[in-house]
Every structure is written in C-alpha cells, then in structure tokens.
C-alpha positions as CSV (number, residue, x, y, z in Angstrom):
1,X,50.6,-85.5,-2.9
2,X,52.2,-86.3,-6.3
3,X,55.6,-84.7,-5.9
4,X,57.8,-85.6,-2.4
5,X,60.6,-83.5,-1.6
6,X,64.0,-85.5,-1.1
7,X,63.3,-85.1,2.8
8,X,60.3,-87.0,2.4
9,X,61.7,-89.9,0.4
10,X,64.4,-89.8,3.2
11,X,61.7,-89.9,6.1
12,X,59.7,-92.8,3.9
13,X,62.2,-94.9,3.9
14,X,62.5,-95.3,8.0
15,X,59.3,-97.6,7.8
16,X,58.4,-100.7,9.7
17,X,59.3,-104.2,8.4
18,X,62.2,-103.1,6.3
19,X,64.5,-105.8,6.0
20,X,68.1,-105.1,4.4
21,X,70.7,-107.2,5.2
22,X,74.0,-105.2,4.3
23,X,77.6,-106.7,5.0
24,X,76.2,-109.0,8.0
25,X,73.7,-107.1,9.6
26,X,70.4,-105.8,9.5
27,X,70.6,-102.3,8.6
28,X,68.6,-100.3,11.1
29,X,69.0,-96.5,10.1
30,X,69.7,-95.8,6.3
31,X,70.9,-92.5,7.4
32,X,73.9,-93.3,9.5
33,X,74.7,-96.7,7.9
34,X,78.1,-96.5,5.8
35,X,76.8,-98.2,2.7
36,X,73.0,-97.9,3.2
37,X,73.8,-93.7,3.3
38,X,75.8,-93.4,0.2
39,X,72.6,-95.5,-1.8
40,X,69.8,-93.2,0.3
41,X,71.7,-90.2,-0.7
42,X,71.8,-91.1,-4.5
43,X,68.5,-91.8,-4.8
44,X,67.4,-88.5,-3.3
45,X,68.8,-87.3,-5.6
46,X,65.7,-88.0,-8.3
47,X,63.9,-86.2,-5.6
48,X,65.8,-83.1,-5.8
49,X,66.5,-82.9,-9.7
50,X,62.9,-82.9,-9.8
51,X,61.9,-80.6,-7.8
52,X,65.0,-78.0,-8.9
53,X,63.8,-75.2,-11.3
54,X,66.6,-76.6,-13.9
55,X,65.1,-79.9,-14.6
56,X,61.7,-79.5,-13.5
57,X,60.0,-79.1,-16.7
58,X,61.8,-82.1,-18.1
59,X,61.4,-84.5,-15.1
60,X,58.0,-83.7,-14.3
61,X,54.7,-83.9,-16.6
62,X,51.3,-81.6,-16.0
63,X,48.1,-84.3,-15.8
64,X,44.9,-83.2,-17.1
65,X,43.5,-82.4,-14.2
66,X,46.6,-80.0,-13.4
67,X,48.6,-82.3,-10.7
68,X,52.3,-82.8,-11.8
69,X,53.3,-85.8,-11.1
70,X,57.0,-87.4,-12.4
71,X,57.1,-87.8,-16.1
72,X,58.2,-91.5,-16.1
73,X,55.5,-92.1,-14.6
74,X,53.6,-91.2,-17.2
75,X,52.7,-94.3,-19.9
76,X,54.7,-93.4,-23.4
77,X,52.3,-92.5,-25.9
78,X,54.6,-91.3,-29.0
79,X,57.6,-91.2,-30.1
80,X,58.4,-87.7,-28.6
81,X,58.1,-89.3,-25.1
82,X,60.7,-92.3,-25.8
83,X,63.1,-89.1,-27.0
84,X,62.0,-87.5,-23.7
85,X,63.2,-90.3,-22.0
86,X,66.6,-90.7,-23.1
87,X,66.9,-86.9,-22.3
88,X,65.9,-87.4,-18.7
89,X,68.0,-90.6,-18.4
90,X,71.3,-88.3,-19.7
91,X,70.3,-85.2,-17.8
92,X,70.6,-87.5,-14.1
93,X,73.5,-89.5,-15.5
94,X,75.4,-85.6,-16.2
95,X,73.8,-84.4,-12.7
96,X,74.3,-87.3,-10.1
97,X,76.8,-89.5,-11.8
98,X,74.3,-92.5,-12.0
99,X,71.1,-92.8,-14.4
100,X,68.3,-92.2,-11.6
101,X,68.0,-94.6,-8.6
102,X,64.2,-93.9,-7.3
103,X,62.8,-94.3,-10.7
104,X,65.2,-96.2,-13.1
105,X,65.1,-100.0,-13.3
106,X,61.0,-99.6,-12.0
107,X,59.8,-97.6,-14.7
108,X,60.8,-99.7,-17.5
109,X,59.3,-103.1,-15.6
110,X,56.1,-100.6,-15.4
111,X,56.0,-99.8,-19.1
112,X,57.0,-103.2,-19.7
113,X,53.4,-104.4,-18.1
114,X,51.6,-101.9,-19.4
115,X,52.4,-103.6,-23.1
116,X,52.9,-107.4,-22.1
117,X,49.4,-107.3,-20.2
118,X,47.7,-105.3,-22.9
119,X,49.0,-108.3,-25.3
120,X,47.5,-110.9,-23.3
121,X,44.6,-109.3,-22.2
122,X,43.7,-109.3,-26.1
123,X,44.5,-112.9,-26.3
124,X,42.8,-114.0,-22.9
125,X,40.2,-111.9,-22.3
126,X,41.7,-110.8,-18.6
127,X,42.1,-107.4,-17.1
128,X,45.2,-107.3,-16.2
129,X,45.9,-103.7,-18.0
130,X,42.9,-102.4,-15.5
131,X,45.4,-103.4,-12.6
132,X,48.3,-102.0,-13.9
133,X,46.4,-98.5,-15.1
134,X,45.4,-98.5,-11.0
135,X,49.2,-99.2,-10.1
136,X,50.5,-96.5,-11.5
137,X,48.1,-94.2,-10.6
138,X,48.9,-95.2,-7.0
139,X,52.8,-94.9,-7.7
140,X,51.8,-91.5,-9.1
141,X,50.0,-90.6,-6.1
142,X,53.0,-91.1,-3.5
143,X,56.0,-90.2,-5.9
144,X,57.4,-94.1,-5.6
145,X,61.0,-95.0,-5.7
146,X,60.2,-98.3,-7.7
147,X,62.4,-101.0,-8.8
148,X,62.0,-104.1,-10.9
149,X,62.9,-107.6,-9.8
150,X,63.0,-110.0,-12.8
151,X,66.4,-112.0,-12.9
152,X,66.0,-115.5,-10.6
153,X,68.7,-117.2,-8.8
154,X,67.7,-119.7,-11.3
155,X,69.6,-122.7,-9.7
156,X,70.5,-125.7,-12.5
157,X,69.8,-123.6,-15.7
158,X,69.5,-126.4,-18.2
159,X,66.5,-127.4,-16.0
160,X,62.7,-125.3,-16.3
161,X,61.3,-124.0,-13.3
162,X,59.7,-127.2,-12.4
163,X,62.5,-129.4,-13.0
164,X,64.7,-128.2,-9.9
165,X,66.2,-130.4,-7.6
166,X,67.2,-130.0,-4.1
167,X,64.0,-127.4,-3.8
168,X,61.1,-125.8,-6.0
169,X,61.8,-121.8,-5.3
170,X,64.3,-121.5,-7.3
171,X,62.4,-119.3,-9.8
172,X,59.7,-116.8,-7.8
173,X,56.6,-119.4,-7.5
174,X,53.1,-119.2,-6.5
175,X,52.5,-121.6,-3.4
176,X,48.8,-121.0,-2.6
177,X,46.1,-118.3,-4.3
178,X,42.4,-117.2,-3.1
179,X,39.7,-115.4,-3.8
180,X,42.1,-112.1,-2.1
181,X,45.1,-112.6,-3.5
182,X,48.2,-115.4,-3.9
183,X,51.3,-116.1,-1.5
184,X,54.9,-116.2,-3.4
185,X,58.4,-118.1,-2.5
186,X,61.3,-117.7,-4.2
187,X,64.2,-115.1,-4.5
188,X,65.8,-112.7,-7.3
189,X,68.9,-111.3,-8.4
190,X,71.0,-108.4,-8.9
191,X,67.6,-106.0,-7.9
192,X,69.6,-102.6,-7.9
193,X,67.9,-99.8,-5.9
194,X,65.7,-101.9,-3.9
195,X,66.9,-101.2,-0.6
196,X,65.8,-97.7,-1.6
197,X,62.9,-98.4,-2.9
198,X,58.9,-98.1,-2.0
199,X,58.0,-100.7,-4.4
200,X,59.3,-103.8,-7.0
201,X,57.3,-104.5,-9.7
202,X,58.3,-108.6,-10.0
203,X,58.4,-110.5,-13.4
204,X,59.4,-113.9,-14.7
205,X,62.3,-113.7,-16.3
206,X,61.8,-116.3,-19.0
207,X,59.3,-118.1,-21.3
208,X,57.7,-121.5,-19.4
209,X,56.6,-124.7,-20.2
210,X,52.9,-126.5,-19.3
211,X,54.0,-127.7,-15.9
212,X,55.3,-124.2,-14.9
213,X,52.3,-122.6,-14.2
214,X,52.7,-121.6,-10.5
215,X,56.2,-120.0,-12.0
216,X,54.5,-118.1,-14.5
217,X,53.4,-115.2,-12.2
218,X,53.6,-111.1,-12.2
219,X,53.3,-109.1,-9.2
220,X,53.9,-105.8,-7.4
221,X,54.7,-105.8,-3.9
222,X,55.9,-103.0,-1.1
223,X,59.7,-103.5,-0.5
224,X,58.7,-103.5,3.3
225,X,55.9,-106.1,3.0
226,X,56.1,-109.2,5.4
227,X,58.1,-111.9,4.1
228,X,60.2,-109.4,2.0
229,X,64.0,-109.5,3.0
230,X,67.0,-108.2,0.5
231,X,70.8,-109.3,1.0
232,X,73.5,-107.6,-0.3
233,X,74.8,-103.9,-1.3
234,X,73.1,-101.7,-3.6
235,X,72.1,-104.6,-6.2
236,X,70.4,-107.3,-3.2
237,X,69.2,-110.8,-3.7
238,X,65.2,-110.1,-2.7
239,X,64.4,-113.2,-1.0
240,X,60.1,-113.7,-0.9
241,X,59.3,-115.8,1.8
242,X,55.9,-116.6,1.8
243,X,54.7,-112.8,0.6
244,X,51.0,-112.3,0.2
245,X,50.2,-110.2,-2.6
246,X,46.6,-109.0,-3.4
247,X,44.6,-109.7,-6.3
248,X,45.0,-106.0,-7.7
249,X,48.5,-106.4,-8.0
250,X,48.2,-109.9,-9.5
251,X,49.7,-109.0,-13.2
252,X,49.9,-112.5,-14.2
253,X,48.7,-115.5,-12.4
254,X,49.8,-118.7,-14.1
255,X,49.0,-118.2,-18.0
256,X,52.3,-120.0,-18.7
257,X,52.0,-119.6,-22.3
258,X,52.4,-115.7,-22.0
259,X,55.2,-115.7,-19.1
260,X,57.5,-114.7,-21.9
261,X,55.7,-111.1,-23.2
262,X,57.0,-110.1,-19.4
263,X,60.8,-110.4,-19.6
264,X,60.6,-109.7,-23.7
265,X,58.4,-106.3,-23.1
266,X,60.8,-105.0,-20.0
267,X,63.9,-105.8,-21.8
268,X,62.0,-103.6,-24.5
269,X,62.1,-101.0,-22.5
270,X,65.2,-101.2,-20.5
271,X,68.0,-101.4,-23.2
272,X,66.6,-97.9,-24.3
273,X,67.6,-96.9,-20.5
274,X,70.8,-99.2,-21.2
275,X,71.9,-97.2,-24.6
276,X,70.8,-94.0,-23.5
277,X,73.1,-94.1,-19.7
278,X,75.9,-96.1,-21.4
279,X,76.7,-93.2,-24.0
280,X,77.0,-90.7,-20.7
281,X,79.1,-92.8,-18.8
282,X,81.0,-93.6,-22.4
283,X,81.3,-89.7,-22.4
284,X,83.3,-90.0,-19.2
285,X,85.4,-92.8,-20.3
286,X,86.2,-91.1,-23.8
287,X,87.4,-87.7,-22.0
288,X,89.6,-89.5,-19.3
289,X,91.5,-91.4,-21.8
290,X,92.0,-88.0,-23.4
291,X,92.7,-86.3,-19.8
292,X,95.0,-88.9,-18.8
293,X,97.0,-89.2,-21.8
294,X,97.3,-85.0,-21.7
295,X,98.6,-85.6,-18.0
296,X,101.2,-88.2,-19.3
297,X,102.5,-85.8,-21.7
298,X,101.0,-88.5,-24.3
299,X,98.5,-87.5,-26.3
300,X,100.7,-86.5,-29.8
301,X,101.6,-90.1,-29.4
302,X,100.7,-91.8,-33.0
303,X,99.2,-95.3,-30.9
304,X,97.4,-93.0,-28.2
305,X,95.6,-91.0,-30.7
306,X,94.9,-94.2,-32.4
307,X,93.2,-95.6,-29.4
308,X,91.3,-92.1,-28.6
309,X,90.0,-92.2,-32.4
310,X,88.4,-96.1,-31.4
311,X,87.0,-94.2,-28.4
312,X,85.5,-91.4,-29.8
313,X,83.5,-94.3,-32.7
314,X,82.5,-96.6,-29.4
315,X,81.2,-93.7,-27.7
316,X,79.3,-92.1,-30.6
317,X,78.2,-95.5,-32.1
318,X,76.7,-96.4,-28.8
319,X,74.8,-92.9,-29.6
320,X,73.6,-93.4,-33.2
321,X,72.3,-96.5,-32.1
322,X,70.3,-95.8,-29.1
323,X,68.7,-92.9,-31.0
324,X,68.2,-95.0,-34.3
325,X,65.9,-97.1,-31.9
326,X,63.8,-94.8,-30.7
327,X,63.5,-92.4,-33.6
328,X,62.8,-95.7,-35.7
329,X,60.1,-96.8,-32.8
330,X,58.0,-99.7,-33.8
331,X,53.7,-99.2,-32.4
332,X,52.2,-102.2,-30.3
333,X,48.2,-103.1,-31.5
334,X,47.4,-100.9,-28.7
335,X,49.4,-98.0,-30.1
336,X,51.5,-98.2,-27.2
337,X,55.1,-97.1,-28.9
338,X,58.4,-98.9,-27.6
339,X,62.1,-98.5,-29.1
340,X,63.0,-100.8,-32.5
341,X,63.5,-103.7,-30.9
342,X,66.5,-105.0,-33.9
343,X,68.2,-101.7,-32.9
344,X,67.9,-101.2,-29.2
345,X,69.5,-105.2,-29.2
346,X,72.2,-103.9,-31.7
347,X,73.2,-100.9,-29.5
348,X,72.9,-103.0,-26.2
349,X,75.6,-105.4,-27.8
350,X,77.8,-103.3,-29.4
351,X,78.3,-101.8,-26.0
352,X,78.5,-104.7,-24.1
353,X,81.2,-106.4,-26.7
354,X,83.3,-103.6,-26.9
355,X,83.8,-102.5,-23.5
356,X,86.6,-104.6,-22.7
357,X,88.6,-103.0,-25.2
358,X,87.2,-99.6,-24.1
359,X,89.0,-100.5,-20.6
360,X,91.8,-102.1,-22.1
361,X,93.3,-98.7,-24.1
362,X,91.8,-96.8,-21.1
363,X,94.5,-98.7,-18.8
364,X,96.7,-98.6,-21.6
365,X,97.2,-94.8,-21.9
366,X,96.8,-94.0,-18.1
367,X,99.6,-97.0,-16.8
368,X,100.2,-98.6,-14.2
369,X,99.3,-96.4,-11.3
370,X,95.4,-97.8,-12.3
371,X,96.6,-100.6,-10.1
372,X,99.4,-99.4,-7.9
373,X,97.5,-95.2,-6.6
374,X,98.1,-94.4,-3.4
375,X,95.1,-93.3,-1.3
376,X,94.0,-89.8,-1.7
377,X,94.5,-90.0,2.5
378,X,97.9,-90.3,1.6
379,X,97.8,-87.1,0.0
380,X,96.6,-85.5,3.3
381,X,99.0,-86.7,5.8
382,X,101.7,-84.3,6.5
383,X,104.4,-87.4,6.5
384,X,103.9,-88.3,2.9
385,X,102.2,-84.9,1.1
386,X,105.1,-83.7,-0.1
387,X,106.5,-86.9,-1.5
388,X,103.7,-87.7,-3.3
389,X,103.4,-83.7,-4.8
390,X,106.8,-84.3,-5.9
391,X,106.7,-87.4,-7.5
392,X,103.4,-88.0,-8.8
393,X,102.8,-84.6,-10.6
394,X,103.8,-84.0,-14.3
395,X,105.6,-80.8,-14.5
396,X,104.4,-78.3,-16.1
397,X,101.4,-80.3,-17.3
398,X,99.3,-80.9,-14.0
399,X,99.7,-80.9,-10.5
400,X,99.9,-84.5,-8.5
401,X,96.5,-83.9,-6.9
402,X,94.6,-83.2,-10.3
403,X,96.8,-86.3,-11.6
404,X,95.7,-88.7,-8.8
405,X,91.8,-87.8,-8.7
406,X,91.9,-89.1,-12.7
407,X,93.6,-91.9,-11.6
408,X,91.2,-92.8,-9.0
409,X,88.7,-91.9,-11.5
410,X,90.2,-94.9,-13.9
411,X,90.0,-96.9,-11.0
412,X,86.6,-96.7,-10.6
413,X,86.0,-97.4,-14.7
414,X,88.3,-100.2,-14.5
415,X,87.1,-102.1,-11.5
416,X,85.3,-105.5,-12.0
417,X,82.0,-104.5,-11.3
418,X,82.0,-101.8,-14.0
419,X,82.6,-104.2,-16.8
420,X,80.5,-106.8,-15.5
421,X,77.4,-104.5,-15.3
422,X,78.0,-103.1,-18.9
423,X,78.2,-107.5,-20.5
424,X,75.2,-108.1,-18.1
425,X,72.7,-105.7,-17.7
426,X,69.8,-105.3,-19.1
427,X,70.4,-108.4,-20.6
428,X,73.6,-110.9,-21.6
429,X,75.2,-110.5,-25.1
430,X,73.8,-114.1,-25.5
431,X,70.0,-112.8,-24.7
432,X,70.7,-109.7,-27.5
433,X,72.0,-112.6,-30.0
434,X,68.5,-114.9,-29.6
435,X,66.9,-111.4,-30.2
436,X,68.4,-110.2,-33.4
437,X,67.9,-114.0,-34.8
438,X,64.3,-113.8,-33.7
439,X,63.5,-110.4,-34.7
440,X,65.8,-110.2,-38.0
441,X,63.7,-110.0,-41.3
442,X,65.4,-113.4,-43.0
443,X,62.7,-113.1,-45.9
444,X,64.2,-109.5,-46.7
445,X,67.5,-110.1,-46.7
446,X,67.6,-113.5,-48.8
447,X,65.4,-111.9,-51.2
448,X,68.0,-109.3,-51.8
449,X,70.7,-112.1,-51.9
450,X,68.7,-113.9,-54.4
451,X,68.2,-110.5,-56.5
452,X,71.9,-109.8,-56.5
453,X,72.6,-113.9,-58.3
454,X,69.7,-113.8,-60.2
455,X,67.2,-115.6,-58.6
456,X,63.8,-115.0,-58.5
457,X,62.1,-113.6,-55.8
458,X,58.6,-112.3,-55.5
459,X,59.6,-110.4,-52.0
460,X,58.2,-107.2,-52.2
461,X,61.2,-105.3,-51.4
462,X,62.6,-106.7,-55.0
463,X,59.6,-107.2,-57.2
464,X,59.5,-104.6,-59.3
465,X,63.3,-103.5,-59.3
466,X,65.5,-104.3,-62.5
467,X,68.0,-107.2,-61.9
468,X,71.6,-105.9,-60.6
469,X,74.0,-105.5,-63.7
470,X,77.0,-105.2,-62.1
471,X,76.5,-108.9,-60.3
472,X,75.6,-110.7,-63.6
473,X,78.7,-109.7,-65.4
C-alpha cells in the first residue's frame, strides 16, 4: 500500500497510545475535537491533492518496479527534483492555504539524513545511510505523515548540553543503549504537524562538545510510541520520556564531533521549503494590500502605490532568490544535490528582515479596522446586519461583506504568530548570519578588492585579468 486515501490517514490517526495534550486535556477523538479537527482536516489534505487527477502527476512519483508512491519521498537526485519541489511546495500552498502538513517539515529532516549520514558514514566507517535507505522505504510503504523534531527547549543557552543545571534533559539525551536499541529523555520545540503525524524523524539541533556525547543522537520514532506525549496546538512541545528506539532507527548514536552535519544538512533543506512557501503566502500579502487599498478608494494614492511597489520587490525578491538556490544547486561527494546553501540563507533572511515592514504598510493601507472588525457573526444576526452593511461598505466600490472578509483576512497576516513564524522558522536571522559568514568565499572577494587598488593577488578569479584603469586613475 503506497498511496492512502485521506480516509485512511483519518482512520490511522485513531491509534493506541496517542498522547496530545491540547488546551488542558488529552485529546481523545481528532475528529470531533475543536482544534485537533481543523489540524486533521489540513493535513488530509496532502492526502487528497495527491490522489486528485490535478496534481497527481506532480505529487506522486512511478518507482521502478511500477508502485507510485509520494514524490517527496523520493531521495533528490538532480536538480530537476529540487525545481520539482518548490513546484509541489506552491501548488499545496495555492490549494489548501498551508505548504503541506502530512509531508512538510519531515521530508526535509529525511533528506537532511540522507546527506549528513552519508557524510559521516564516509568519515566513520558506519552505516547509518543503510538505515535511513530502510526508513524511507518503510515511510514509502504506509504513505507517512512525518514530521521533524530538531529545536530543544534548550534551557540556559550560554550553557552545552552537559553543562545544565537544575536537570540533564534539557537537550533530547541518550540515558541507556543495548545491543537492541537506546532509551531517550528530553523534549523539543515548536514540532508543527506532529499531532498529525505517523512519524518524527528527531535531530540535534546544534554542533557539541567532547562531554556531549549522549546528546549527540539521531533517531526516528512513531508519534504514538510509549513514552511519547506532545503539548500544545498545532506546533506541540514533544516531550520523550524514557522512549526506546531500535537500533535501525538509530541515525546517530553519540559521534559528537558530527552532531552538527544533522541541524546544518536539514536547515539545507528546509529553507528551500522556507523560500519556496513564503513567496505564496507573499503573493497573498502583496494582492491584499492592493485589494484593500482598491476597497478604501486608495490605491491612486501617491504613498499607497509607493508602499505596493516595496511589495511587489519583497515578494518577487523572495522569488528570485529561492529559485537562484536551487537552479545554482551545489552536489554533495555522494552526488546527492541540495539548494546553494549562500543563497537559500540569503533568501531565508531577506524574508525574515523584511516582513515587519511587509505588515507594517499592510496595516497602513487597510486602517484601523485590522484591530477594531467586528465578528463576521455580527454580520449574521438580524439586530446588527444592517448597520454593519451600511456602514462598513464603500459605496460603489465593494459591498461591507466583501470589505470585512479582507479585513479579517489582514487579521490573520497581521497576528503575532504570523510574523514570529516568518523571523523564526526554519531558522533565526542570527542562524542565516553565522551561515553566510561561514559559507561566504572571503578569498574571492578580497582578491577582487585587492585587484581594484592594485594589489597583487594570485586568486584565480584575478590572475590573468588586466589591472582596473578606472580605479588607478
């Protein structure tokens, strides 16, 4: 069974030993609960895009042996698949209003093992790849909803791992291993779609030191497992309490000096995910401005259209970037391909830097009723309809409904949780800076510096150019 229909996810997800913890209690029927539903329902929805005759050739991939199985499943080969991706990525984001909650976050922690374990199994001499070749093929085999889980709680963050106070599990630990497999404490954070989801694929989420070994571990786990419990909404703290996890889904088991190929090769991965859905939601953002300042009887407004113009270069910047990285893909020894890393971190913090200012003329051409909208029940009860048809429509330019369901819209866009996704996912602006530093090519661009005074430089990229005339003058 390769492909599940969105009634089988649905009916997968009433296991046993499910624990999610939602608003004070355990939830106990996905289906009826009133935030549990809405997150079931969107991740379906990967189930039903891919088995629609629209998107079925794009979601889904033809093995050799025939069997069709989801395409992100399928481990990236060229640079054609990366481009695939961001296609699939937009596609759901235009379809369900989200980027893809059964295979989103997961996939990219997949792919990211599949290069981080083929780097240390080079180095090492382990088999971790072997293990994560099996994993997929198992994922593969029951259509998985999988999710990653690789932010800790962290606790002092000046402090490594083994330097806590107070307790030892604040970073995901190993407490005990065998011959069969190794027991895990710990908890992470801000795991979106796990509720939903059949599996997490768990990684460190930084680089450790000699005495973190027992820190330095990467595992898969069924979100139902014993010891498993998540707390929260749709983006839970996944508390392991004592978890046994079996050797063949052991992806790293204390090789310290490699726990940082885990968060480096997701984050790889995931800001592609993170450029690609942040232009479709960007294209949302752009044509609301423009919708709500047409509704205000705005938009010939010399400061409005000043603001729209920013838009438009945010949104298409955001764009350029994302598809610079992949169609300028860098090739691991392997021949594994995975997006540019200096651009992916370029578009991920141009994004995240800007969007306050995105929000800020959003708000600024809409008004005040961003803060101050009625409820759209109010719009329904006979007592107050026909005040708020009066006053809230614009004339002859839109009706008060249309008016209200854009404001409620901007709502939405504007709310805190929007803009602290868009600084924080994927990665902090801080974690793109240490990139760009590590990744930038220095030698490069002081060669070119010392070309353009005069210096010499025996850099290949300005050996055997002429010296510049204009800058000796």
């Amino acid at each position: 069974m390769a492909l599940i229909t969105a009634e089988q996810f649905r009916e997968s997800i009433k296991d046993d030993g499910r624990e999610f913890y939602c608003s004070g209690e355990l939830v106990k029927d996905f289906a009826t609960h009133p935030i549990a539903k809405d997150l079931l329902d969107y991740t379906a929805m990967d189930y039903e895009m891919a088995l629609d005759p629209k998107y079925h050739e794009l979601l889904t991939e033809a093995l050799p042996d025939g069997e069709r199985v989801h395409f992100t499943f399928v481990a990236p080969k060229t640079k054609e698949d990366l481009i695939r991706r961001r296609k699939v990525i937009q596609t759901t984001m235009h379809v369900s209003g989200g980027p893809g909650g059964a295979k989103f976050t997961g996939i990219d922690g997949l792919n990211g093992l599949h290069l981080a374990c083929s780097r240390i199994d080079r180095q090492m001499g382990t088999e971790y790849s072997d293990r994560v070749a099996k994993y997929r093929r198992y994922l593969m085999d029951i259509d998985a909803a999988i999710a990653v889980a690789m932010t800790d709680v962290k606790g002092n963050r000046t402090s490594h791992p083994h330097q806590q106070k107070g307790h030892q599990d604040y970073y995901v630990r190993m407490v005990s291993k065998g011959n069969d497999g190794i027991v895990v404490r710990g908890a992470k954070a801000h795991i979106s779609f796990a509720p939903t989801s059949h599996e997490l694929v768990v990684l460190p989420c930084r680089a450790m030191t000699p005495g973190d070994g027992d820190y330095a571990i990467a595992f898969a786990t069924p979100t139902n497992a014993k010891g498993v419990k998540m707390i929260g909404r749709s983006d839970p703290i996944v508390v392991f309490d004592d978890v046994f996890v079996p050797m063949d889904r052991v992806f790293l088991m204390g090789e310290w000096q490699y726990a940082h190929e885990m968060p480096y090769s997701f984050a790889t991965y995931h800001r592609l995910s993170a450029d690609t859905y942040k232009y479709a939601e960007l294209e949302i953002h752009v044509g609301l401005a423009a919708l709500l300042a047409e509704y205000n009887g705005l938009e010939k407004v010399g400061h409005v259209r000043e603001k729209l113009a920013w838009l438009v270069m945010y949104a298409e910047g955001t764009e350029a970037l994302g598809k610079a990285a992949v169609e300028n893909c860098e090739y691991d020894e392997s021949g594994t391909p995975y997006p540019n890393t200096l651009y992916s971190n370029v578009a991920k913090f141009f994004f995240a830097s800007n969007y306050y200012t995105a929000e800020q003329h959003l708000q600024d051409i809409a008004g005040g009723l961003v803060s101050t909208l009625p409820a759209m029940a109010d719009l329904k009860n006979p007592a107050t309809r026909e005040y708020l048809l009066k006053y809230l429509g614009t004339g002859d330019i839109c009706d008060a409904e249309d008016r209200m369901k854009a404001f409620r819209l901007a709502q939405r866009m504007c709310d805190h949780v929007s803009g602290n996704i868009t600084v924080h996912a994927e990665g902090s602006m801080a974690a793109q800076k240490i990139m760009l530093y590590a990744v930038a090519d220095w030698e490069r661009y002081k060669a070119y510096a010392k070309h353009a005074a005069g210096i010499h430089s025996d850099h290949p990229a300005v050996r055997d150019i002429p010296p510049h005339r204009l800058m000796l003058v």
